[in-house]
N, C-alpha and C positions, 0 to 999 in steps of 0.2 A: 496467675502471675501477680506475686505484690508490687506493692512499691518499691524501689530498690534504687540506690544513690550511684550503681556503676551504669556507666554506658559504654558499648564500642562503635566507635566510628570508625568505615571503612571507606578508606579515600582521605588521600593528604592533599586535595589541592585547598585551593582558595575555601570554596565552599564547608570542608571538611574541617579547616583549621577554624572556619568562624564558627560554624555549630559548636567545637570543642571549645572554644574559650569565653564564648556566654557561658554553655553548660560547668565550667568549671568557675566561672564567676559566679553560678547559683547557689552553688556547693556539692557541685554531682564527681565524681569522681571518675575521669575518661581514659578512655586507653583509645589513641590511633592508629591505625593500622595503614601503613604506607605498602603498596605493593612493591618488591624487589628492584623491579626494572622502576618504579615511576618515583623515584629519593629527590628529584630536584628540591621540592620545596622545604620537605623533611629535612634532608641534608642541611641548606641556609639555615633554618630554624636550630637545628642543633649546633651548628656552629657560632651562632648568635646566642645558645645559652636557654632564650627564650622567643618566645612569640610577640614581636610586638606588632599593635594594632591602634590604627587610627582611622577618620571618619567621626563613622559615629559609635565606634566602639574607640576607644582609647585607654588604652594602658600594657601592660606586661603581663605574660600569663606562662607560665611554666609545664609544659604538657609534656605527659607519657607518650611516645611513639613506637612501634614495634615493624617488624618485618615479618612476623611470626605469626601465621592464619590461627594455628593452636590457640597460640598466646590471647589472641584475643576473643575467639569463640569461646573459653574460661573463665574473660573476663565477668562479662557480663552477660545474661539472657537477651536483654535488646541490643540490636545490634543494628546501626543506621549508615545505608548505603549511601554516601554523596558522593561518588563516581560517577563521570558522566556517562549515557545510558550506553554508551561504545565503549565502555571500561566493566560494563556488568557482566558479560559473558566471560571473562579475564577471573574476576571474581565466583562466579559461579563454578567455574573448573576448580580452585581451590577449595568451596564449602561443601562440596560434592562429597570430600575427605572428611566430615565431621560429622557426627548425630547432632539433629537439629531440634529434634522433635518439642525441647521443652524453650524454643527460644521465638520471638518475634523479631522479623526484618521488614526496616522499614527503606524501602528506596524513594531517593530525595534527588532527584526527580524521579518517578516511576517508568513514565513511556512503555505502559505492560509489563515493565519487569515480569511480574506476577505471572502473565500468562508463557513466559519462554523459562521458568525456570522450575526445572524440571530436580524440585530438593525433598530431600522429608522434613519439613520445618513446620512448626508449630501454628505459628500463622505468618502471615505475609501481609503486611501495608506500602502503599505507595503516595506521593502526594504528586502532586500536579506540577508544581515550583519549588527550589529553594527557598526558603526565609531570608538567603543573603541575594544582595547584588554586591560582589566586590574581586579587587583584584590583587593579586600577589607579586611583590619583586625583592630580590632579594632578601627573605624569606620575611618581610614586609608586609602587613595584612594592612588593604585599603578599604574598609565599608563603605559604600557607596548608596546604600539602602539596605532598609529594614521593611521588611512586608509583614503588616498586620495581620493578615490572613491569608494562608493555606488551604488548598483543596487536599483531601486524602478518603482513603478509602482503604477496606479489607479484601482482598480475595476471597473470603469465605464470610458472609455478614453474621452467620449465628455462633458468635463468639459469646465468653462469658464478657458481661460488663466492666469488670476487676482490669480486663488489657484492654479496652478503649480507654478506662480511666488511666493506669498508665502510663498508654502512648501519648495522653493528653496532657499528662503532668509531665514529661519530658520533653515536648515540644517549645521552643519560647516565645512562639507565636499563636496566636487563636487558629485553633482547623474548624473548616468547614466539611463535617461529615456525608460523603458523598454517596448516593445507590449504589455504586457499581467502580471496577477501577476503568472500566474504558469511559465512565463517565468525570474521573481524574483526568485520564488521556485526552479528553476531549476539550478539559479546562487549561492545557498548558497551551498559552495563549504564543509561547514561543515559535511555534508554529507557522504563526499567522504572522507576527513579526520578522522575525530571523533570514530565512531564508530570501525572501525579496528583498530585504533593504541589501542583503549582499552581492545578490545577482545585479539588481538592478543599477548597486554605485561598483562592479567587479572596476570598470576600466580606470574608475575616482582612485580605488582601495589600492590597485596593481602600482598605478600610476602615481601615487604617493605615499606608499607603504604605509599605508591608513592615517595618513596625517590631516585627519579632518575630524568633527564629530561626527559618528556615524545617524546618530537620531534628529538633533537638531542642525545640521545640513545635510542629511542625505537621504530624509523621511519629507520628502517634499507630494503636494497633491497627485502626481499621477503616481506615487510607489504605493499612496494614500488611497488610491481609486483601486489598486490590483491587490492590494491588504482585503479590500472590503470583499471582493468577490473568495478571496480566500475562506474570510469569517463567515459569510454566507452560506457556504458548504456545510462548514463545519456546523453551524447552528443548525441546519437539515437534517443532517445528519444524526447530532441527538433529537432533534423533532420524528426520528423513524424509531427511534430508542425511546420516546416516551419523553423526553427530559426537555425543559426549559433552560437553554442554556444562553446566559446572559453575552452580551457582545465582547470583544475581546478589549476593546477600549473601558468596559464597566467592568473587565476582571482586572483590569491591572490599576484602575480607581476603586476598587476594592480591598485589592494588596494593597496599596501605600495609603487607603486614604486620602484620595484622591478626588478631583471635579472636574475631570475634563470630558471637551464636549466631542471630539474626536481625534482619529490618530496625530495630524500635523500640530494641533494644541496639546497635545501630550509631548512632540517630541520638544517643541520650543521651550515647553513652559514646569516639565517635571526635572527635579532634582537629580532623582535616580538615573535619569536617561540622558538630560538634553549633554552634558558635557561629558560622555562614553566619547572615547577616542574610539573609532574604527579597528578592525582588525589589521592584521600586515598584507595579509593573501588569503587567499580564498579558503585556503585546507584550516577551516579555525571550527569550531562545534556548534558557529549558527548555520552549517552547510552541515557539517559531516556528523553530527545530532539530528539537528531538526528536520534535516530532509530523509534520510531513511528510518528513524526509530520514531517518528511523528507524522509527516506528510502519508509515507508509505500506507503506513497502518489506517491513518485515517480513508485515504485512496479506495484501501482495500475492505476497509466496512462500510462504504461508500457502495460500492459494487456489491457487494453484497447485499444493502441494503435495498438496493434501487435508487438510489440518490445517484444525480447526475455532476460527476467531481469533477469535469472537465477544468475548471482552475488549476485545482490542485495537481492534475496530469500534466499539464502544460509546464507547473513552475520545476517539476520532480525530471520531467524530461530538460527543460532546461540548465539544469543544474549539473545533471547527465551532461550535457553536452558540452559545457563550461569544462565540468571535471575529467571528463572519461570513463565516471567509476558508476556502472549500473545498478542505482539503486535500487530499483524497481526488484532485482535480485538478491544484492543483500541487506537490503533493508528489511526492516519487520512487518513484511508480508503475513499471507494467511496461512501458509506453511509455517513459517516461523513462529507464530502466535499458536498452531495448534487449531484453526479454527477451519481449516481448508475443507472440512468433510461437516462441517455444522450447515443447517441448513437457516435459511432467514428466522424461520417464525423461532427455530431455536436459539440463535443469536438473540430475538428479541425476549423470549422467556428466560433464557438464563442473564443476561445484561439490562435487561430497558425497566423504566420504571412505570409499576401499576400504583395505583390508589391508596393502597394499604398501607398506609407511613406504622412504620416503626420510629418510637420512640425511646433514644437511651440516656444515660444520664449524659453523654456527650454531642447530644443534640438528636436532629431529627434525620432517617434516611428512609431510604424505601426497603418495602419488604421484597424481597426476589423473588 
């Protein structure tokens, strides 16, 4: 795969419009793919002419949008998923209808993409986070952050060099080249945030149709205490996988560039976070994301691994219980991952990292 100045982005929300109008402020040349049913943001924007965007992106930007799965599988070989990870299977039904063989998809955020999507495509990447924090209204682009650094990874590591280079030259942020993609999964630290601070302000959120800030008032020491045991799991969990993985307050001071000393000095004191207005109600994508296409799956290589995720069970059931809706079943279980009949030591041979660093020109990762 060479270099190449087209991109397709799949996903018109927020996230989708900011990838596309840096990338066309580089001089990349994008085509977006809005799905049928999901025009809100598309629609404004086309009726507005253009894209405008403020923050820390500011100015006007004139973007190609399509409705047409063809249209943009055409466009270009790389092709960049920012749908959120409950809008990938929506997507997946449509590229099922295309030969993929000569193209790269990268899901932005991943949440296993990789492992439920069952396509003939070329290769497959995923990262851990978005590079935006931002939000959209009235077909309005709000940057609220810029993250320095991304986690990502390949589903298959012995790629030619030529598409890590690339995936890295169309990125507009630094990736951190990762072993493994459940070792991405393991880095989206949304996880460990999201879901509590929702549960835990539900009656704040209900009760004033989110009119507070969600991080710097509702990220208070004890949401701060049931975060940590979250993050705890989660670091085990890669410690059974081989991998060091840094704490969720040092990954998100690593995206921004950051110093803080734990979760409550992050929520008071970061940019990106302290002044996030809260959601309206509970049905928003730090529940109906983070708890089945994250918690789940983590849950479930938990169990598998022998790690005792008693936390993470607790928050998954209570969120169940809040909502009604059994995650535990449709979320990204080991059925749905494909991994129901692997056994431990082979989860750890094909996922965990041994000694052997490979070296690329896009940095260092582990040999599999």
């Amino acid at each position: 795969m060479h270099m190449q100045p087209t991109v397709s982005i799949v996903g018109a929300g927020p996230a989708g419009f900011a990838l596309a109008a840096e990338l066309e402020s580089q001089g990349r040349s994008v085509l977006l793919y809005s799905h049928p049913t999901h025009l809100r943001h598309a629609n404004h924007v086309k009726r507005n002419g253009h894209l405008a965007t403020s923050g820390l992106m500011e100015g006007a930007t004139n973007l190609r949008v399509t409705t047409d799965m063809g249209e943009a599988v055409a466009f270009s070989r790389v092709m960049i998923l920012t749908v959120p990870s409950t809008g990938q299977e929506t997507v997946l039904q449509e590229l099922r209808n295309f030969s993929l063989q000569q193209h790269a998809i990268i899901a932005v955020p991943g949440n296993l993409f990789s492992l439920i999507a069952d396509l003939e495509v070329g290769c497959v990447f995923e990262t851990n986070l978005s590079p935006y924090s931002c939000r959209m209204d009235e077909g309005g682009l709000m940057v609220l952050g810029k993250k320095e650094l991304v986690s990502i990874a390949a589903l298959h590591q012995d790629l030619d060099p030529a598409v890590y280079e690339t995936v890295a030259s169309i990125f507009p942020t630094q990736l951190k080249w990762c072993s493994s993609v459940i070792e991405v999964c393991l880095s989206n630290v949304n996880g460990v945030f999201h879901p509590l601070m929702m549960l835990m302000n539900a009656g704040r959120i209900e009760n004033t149709s989110g009119d507070f800030f969600i991080y710097s008032a509702g990220l208070t020491t004890s949401v701060a205490n049931a975060m940590l045991a979250i993050d705890r799991v989660r670091i085990k969990i890669g410690e059974a996988l081989g991998l060091r993985l840094k704490s969720a307050v040092e990954i998100s001071n690593e995206c921004y560039g950051q110093g803080f000393t734990d979760f409550v000095d992050l929520a008071q004191n970061s940019p990106p976070h302290n002044k996030l207005k809260a959601p309206t109600n509970l049905d928003n994508r730090n529940i109906t994301e983070d708890v089945p296409d994250l918690l789940v799956s983590w849950h479930c290589l938990a169990e598998k691994l022998g790690v005792d995720a008693t936390p993470i069970k607790a928050v998954i059931t209570l969120a169940e219980m809040a909502t009604g809706v059994n995650y535990f079943e449709t979320g990204r279980n080991l059925r749905r991952l494909h991994l129901e009949h692997v056994s431990r030591a082979e989860l750890i041979e094909r996922f965990g990292c041994v000694q052997d660093k490979v070296v690329t020109s896009s940095g260092v990762g582990c040999r599999l």
